[in-house]
BATI-93175 format. One record per residue: x, y, z of N, C-alpha, C, O in turn. Coordinates in steps of 0.02 Angstrom, whole numbers, plus 32768, in hexadecimal, padded with zeros to 4 digits. Each point is the difference from the previous one (the first is absolute). Example, Ala and Ser with C-alpha at 12.3 -4.5 7.8 and 13.67 -1.06 7.14 Angstrom:
# residues 2
+--------+---------+------+---------+----------+-------+--------+---------+------+--------+---------+------+
! n.east ! n.north ! n.up ! ca.east ! ca.north ! ca.up ! c.east ! c.north ! c.up ! o.east ! o.north ! o.up !
+--------+---------+------+---------+----------+-------+--------+---------+------+--------+---------+------+
!   8294 !    7EE4 ! 8186 !    7FD3 !     803B !  8000 !   802D !    803C ! 8000 !   8034 !    7FFF ! 8021 !
!   7FBA !    8036 ! 7FBB !    802A !     803B !  8003 !   7FD9 !    8037 ! 8025 !   8019 !    8037 ! 8008 !
+--------+---------+------+---------+----------+-------+--------+---------+------+--------+---------+------+
***
This chain:
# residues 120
+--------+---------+------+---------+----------+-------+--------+---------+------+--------+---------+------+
! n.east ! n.north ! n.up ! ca.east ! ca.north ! ca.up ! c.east ! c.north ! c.up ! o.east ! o.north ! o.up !
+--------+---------+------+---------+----------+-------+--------+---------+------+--------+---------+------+
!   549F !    7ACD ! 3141 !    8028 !     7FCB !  7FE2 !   8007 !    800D ! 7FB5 !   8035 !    7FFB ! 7FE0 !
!   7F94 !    8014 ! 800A !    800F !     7FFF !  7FB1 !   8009 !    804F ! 7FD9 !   8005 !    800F ! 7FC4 !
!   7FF9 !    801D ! 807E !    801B !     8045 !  7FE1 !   8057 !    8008 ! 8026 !   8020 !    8034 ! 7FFA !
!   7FF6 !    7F98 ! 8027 !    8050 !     7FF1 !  8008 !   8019 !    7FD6 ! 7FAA !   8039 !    8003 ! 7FE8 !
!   7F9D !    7FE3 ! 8001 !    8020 !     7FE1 !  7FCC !   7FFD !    8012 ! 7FDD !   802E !    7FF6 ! 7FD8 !
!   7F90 !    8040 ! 800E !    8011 !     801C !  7FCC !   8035 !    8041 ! 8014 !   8007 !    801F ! 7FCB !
!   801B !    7FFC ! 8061 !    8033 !     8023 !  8014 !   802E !    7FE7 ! 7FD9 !   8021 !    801D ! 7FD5 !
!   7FE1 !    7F8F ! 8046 !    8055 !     7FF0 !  8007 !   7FFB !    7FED ! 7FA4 !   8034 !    7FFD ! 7FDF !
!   7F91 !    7FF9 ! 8004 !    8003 !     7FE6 !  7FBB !   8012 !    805D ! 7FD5 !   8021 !    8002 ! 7FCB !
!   7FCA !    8030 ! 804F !    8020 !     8038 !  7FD8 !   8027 !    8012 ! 8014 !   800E !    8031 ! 7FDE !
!   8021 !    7FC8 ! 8054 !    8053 !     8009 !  8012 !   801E !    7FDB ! 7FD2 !   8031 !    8018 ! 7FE3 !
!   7FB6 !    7FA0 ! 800A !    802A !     7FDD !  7FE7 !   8002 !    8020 ! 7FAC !   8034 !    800C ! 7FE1 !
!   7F88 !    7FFD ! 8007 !    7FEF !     8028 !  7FAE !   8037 !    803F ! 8006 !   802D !    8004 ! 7FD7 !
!   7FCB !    802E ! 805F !    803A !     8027 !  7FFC !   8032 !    8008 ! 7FFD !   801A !    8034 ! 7FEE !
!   8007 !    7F91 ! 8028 !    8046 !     7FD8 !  7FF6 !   800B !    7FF4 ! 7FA4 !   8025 !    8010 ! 7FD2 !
!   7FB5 !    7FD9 ! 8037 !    7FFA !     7FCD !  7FC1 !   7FFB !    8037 ! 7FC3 !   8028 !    7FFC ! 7FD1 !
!   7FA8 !    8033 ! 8032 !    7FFE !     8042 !  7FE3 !   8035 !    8034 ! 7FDA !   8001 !    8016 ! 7FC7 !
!   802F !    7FF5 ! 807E !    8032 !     800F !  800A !   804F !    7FEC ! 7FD8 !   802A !    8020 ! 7FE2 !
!   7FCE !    7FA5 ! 802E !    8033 !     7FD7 !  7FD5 !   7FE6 !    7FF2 ! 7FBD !   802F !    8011 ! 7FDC !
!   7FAE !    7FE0 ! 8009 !    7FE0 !     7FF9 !  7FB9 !   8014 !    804B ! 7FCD !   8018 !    7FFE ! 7FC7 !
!   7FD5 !    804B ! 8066 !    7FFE !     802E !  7FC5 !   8059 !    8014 ! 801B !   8018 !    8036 ! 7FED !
!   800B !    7FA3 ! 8037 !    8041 !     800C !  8006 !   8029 !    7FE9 ! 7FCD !   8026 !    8022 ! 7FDE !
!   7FD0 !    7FA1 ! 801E !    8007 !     7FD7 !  7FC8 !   8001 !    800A ! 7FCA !   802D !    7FE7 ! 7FDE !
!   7F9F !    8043 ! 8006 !    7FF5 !     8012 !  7FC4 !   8041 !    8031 ! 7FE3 !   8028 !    8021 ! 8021 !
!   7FD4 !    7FD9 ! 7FA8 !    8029 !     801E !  7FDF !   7FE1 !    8044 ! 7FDC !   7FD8 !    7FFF ! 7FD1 !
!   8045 !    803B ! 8050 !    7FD2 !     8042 !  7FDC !   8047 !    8022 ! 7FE9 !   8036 !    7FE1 ! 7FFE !
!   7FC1 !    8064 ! 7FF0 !    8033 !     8029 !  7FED !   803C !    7FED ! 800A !   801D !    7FEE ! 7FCC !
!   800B !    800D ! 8076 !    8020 !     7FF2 !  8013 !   802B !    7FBB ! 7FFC !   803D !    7FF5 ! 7FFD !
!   7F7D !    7FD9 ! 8006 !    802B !     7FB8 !  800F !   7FDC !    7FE3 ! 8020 !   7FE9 !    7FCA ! 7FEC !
!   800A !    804D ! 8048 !    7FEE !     7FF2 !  8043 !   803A !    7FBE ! 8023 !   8035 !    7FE9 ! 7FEB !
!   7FA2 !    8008 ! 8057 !    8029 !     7FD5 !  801F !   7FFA !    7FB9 ! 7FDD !   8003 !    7FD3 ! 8029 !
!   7FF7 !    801F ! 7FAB !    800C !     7FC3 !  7FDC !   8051 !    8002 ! 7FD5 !   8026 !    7FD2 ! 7FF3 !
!   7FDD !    8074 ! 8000 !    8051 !     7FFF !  7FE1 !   802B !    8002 ! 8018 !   8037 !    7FF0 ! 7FEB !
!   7FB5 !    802B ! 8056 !    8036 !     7FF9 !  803F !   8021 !    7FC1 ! 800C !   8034 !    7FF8 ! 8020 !
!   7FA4 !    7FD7 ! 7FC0 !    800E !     7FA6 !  801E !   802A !    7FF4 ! 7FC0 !   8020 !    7FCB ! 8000 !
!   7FE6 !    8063 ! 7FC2 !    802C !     7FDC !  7FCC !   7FE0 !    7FFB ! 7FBC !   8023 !    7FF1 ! 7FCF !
!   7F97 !    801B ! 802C !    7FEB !     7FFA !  7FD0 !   7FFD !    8036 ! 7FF1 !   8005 !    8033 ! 8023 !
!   7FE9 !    7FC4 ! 7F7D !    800B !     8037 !  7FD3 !   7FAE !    8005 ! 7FEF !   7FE1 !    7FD6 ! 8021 !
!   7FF2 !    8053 ! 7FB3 !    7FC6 !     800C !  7FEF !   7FEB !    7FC2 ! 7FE9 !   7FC3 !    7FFA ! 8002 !
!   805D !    7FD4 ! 7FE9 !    7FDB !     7FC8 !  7FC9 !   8007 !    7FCF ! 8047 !   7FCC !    7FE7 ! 8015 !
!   805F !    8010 ! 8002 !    800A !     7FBE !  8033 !   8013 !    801E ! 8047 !   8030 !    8027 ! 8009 !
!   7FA0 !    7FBF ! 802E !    8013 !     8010 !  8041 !   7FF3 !    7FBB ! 8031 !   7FF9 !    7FC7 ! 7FEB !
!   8005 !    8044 ! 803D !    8000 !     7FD1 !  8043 !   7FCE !    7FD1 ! 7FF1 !   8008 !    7FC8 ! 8017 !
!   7FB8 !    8048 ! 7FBF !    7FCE !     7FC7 !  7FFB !   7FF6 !    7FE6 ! 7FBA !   7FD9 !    7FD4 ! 7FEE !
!   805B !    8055 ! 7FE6 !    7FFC !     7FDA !  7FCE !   7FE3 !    803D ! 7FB7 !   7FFA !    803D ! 8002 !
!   7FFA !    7F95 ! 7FC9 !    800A !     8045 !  7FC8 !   7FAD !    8020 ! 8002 !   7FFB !    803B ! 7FEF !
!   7FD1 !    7FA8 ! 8022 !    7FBB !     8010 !  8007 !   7FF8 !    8026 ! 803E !   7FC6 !    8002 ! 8015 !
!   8051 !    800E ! 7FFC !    8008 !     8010 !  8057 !   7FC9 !    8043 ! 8001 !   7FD0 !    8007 ! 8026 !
!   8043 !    8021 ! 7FAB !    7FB8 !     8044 !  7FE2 !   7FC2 !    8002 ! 800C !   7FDD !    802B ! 801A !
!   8010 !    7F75 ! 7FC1 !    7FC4 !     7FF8 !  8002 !   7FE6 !    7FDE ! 803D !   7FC5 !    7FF1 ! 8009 !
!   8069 !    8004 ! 801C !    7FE1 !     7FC4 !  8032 !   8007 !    8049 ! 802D !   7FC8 !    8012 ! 8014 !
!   8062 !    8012 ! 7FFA !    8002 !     803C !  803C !   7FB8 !    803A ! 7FEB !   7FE9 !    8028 ! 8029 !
!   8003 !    7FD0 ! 7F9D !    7FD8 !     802D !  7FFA !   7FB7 !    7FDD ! 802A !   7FD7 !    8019 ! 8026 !
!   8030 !    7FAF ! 7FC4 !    7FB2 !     7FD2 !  8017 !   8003 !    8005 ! 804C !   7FD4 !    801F ! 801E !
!   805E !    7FC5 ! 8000 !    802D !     7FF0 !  803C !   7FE0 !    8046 ! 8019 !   7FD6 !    7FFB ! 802D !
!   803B !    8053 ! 7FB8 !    7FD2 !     8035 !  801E !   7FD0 !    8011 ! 8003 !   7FEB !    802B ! 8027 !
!   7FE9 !    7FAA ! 7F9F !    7FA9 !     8022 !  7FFD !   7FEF !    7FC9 ! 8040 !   7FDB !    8012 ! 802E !
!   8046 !    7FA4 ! 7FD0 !    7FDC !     7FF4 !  803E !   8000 !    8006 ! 8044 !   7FD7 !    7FFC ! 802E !
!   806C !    800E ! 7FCA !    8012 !     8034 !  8044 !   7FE9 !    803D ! 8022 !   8000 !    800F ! 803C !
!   7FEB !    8018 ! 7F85 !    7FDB !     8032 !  800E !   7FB8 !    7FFF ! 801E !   7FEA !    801F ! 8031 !
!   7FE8 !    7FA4 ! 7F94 !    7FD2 !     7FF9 !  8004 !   7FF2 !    7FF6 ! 805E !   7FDC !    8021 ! 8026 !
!   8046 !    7FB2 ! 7FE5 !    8005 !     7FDB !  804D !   8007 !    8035 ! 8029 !   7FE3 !    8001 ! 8037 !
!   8041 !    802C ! 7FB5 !    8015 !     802E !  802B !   7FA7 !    802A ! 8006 !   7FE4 !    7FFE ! 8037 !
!   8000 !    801C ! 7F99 !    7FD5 !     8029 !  8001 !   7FC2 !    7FD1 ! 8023 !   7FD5 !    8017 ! 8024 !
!   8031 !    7FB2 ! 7FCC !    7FBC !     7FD3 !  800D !   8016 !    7FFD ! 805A !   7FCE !    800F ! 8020 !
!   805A !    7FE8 ! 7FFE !    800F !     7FFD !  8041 !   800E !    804E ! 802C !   8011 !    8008 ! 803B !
!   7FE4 !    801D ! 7F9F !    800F !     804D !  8011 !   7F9A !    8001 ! 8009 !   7FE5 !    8008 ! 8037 !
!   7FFA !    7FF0 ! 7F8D !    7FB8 !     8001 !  800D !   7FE5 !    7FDA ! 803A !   7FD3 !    801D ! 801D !
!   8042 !    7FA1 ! 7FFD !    7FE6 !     7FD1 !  8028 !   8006 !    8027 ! 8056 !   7FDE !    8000 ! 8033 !
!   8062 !    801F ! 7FB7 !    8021 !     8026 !  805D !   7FCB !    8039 ! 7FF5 !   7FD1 !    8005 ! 8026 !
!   8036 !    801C ! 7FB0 !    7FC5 !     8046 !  7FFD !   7FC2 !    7FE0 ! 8026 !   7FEC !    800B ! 8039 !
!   7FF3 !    7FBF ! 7F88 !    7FC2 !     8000 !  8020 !   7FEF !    7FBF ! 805C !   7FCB !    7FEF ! 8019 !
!   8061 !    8008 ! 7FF4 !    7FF6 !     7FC3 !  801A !   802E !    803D ! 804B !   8006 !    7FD9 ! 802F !
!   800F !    805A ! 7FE0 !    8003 !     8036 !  8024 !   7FD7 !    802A ! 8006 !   7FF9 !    8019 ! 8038 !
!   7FD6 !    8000 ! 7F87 !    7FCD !     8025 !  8016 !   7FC5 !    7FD9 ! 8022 !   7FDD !    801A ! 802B !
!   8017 !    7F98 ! 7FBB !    7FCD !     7FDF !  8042 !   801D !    8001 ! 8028 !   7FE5 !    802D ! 8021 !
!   8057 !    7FBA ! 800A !    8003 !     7FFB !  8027 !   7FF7 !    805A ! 802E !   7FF6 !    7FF8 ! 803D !
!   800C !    8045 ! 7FB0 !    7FEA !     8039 !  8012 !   800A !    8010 ! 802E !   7FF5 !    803C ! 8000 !
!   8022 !    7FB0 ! 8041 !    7FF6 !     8022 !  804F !   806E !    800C ! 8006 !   803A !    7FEB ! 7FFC !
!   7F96 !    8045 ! 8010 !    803B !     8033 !  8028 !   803E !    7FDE ! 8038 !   7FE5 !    7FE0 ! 802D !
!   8059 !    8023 ! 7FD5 !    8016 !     7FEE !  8053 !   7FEC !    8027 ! 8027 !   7FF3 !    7FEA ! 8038 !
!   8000 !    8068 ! 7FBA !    7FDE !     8029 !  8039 !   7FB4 !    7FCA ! 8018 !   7FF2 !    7FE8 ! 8037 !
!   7FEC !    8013 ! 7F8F !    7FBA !     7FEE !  8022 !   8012 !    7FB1 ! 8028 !   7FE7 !    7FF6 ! 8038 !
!   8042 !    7FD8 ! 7FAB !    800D !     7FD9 !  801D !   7FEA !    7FF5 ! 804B !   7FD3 !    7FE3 ! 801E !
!   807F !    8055 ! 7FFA !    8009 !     8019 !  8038 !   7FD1 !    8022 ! 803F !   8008 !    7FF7 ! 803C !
!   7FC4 !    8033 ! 7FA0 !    7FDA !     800B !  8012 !   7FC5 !    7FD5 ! 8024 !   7FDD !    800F ! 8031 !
!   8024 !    7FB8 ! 7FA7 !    7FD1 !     7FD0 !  8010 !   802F !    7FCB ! 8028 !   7FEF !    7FF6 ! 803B !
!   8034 !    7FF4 ! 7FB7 !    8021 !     7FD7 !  8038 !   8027 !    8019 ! 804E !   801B !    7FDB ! 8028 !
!   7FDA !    807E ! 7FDB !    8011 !     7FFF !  803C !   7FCF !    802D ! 8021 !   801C !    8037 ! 8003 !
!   7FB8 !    7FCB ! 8011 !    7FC3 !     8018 !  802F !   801C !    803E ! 8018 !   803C !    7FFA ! 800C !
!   7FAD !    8041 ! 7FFF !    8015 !     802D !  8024 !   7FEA !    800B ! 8034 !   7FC3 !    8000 ! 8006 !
!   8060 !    800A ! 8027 !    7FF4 !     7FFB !  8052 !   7FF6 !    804A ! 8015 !   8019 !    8032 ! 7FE7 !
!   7FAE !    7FC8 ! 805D !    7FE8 !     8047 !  8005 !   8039 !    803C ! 8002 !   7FF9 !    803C ! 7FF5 !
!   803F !    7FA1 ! 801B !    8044 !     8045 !  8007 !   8008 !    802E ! 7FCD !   800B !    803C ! 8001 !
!   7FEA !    7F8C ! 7FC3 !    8027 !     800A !  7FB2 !   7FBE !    8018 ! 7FD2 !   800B !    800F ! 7FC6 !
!   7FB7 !    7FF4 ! 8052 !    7FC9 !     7FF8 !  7FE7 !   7FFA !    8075 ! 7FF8 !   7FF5 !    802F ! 8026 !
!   801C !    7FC6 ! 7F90 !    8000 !     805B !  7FDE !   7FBF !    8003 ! 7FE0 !   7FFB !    8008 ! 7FC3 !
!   7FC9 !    7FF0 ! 806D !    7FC4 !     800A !  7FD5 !   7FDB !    8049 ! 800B !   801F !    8029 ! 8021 !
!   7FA0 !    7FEC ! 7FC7 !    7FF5 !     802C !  7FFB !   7FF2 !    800E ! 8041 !   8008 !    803D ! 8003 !
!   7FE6 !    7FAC ! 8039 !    7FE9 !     8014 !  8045 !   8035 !    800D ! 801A !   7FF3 !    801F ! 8034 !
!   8065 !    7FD6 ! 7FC1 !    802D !     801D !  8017 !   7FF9 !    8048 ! 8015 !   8003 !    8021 ! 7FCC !
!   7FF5 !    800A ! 806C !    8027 !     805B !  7FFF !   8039 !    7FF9 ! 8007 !   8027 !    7FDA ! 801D !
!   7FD7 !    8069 ! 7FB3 !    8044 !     800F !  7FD2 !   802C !    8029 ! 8050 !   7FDA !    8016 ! 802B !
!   8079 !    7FF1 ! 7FE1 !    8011 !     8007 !  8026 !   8025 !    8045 ! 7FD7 !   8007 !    8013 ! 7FC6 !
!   800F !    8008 ! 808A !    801C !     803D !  7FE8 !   8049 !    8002 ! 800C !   801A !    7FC9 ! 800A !
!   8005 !    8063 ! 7FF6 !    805D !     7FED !  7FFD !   8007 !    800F ! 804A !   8037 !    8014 ! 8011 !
!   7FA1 !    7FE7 ! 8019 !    8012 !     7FDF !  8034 !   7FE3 !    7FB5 ! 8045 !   8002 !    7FEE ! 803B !
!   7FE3 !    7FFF ! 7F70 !    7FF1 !     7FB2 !  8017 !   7FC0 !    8007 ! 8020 !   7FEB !    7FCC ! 801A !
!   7FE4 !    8078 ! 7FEB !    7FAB !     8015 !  8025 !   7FF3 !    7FE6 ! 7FCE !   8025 !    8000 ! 7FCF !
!   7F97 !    7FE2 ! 8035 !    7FD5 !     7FE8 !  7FCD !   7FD4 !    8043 ! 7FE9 !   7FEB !    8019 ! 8034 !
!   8003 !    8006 ! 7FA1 !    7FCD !     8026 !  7FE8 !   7FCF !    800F ! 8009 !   7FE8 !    7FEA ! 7FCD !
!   7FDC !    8037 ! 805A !    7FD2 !     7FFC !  7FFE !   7FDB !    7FF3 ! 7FF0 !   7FFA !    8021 ! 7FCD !
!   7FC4 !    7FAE ! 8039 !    7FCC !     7FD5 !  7FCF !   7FE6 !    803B ! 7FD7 !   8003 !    8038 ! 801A !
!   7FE6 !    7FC0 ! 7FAC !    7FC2 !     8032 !  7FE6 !   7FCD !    801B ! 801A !   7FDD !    7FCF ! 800F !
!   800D !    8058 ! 7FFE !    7FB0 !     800B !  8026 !   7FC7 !    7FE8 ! 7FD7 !   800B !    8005 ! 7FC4 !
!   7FC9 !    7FE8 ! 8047 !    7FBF !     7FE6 !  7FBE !   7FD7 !    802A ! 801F !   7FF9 !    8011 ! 803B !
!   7FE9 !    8002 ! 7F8B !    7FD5 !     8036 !  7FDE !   7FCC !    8002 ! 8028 !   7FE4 !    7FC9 ! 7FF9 !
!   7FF7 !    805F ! 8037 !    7FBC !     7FE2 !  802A !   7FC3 !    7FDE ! 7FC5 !   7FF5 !    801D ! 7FCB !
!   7FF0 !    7FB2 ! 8043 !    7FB3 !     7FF3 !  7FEA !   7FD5 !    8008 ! 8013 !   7FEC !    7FF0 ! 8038 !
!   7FDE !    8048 ! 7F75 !    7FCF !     800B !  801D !   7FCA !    7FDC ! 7FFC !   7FCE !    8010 ! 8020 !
+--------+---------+------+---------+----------+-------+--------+---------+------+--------+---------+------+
***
């Protein structure tokens, strides 16, 4: 439950991420001049610099603090879907590849057992 939310809470930071350093105005312009505005005045107004710059450290911040939470909150949880699997479906004597299997030959004869060594 609460490693689905922190999912859906850093999809949403990456969104949010995304559009913020779009916004910004770098070399170019960015997509804020696209809407009509010039370097001093755009879509949010003449401060828009300072509020998009903050607008990214905390965006970022969120981003990194929820990037740490999935790291560590995936390495407890630790098990494999192989091992999962393993444990929720029993292997039945058919399917059962353990070491007492003989090995077969390419025409489906089983191999001869080993001989053991006489004891003296």
């Amino acid at each position: 439950m609460l490693y689905g939310l922190v999912i859906a809470v850093h999809a949403v930071v990456c969104i949010m991420l995304i559009a913020v350093i779009l916004l910004q105005a770098g070399r170019g312009g960015g997509l804020s001049e696209t809407f009509g505005g010039d370097s001093s005045q755009t879509i949010f107004g003449t401060k828009v610099s300072t509020f998009l710059t903050r607008a990214t450290v905390v965006v970022a911040s969120l981003f990194l603090v929820t990037s740490l939470l999935l790291g560590i909150m995936t390495s407890r949880r630790g098990k494999s879907l192989v091992e999962l699997q393993k444990k929720m479906l029993p292997l039945s004597p058919e399917t059962n590849f353990g070491p007492n299997v003989p090995e077969e030959t390419e025409g489906g004869a089983p191999l001869a057992e080993p001989e053991e060594s006489p004891k003296e």
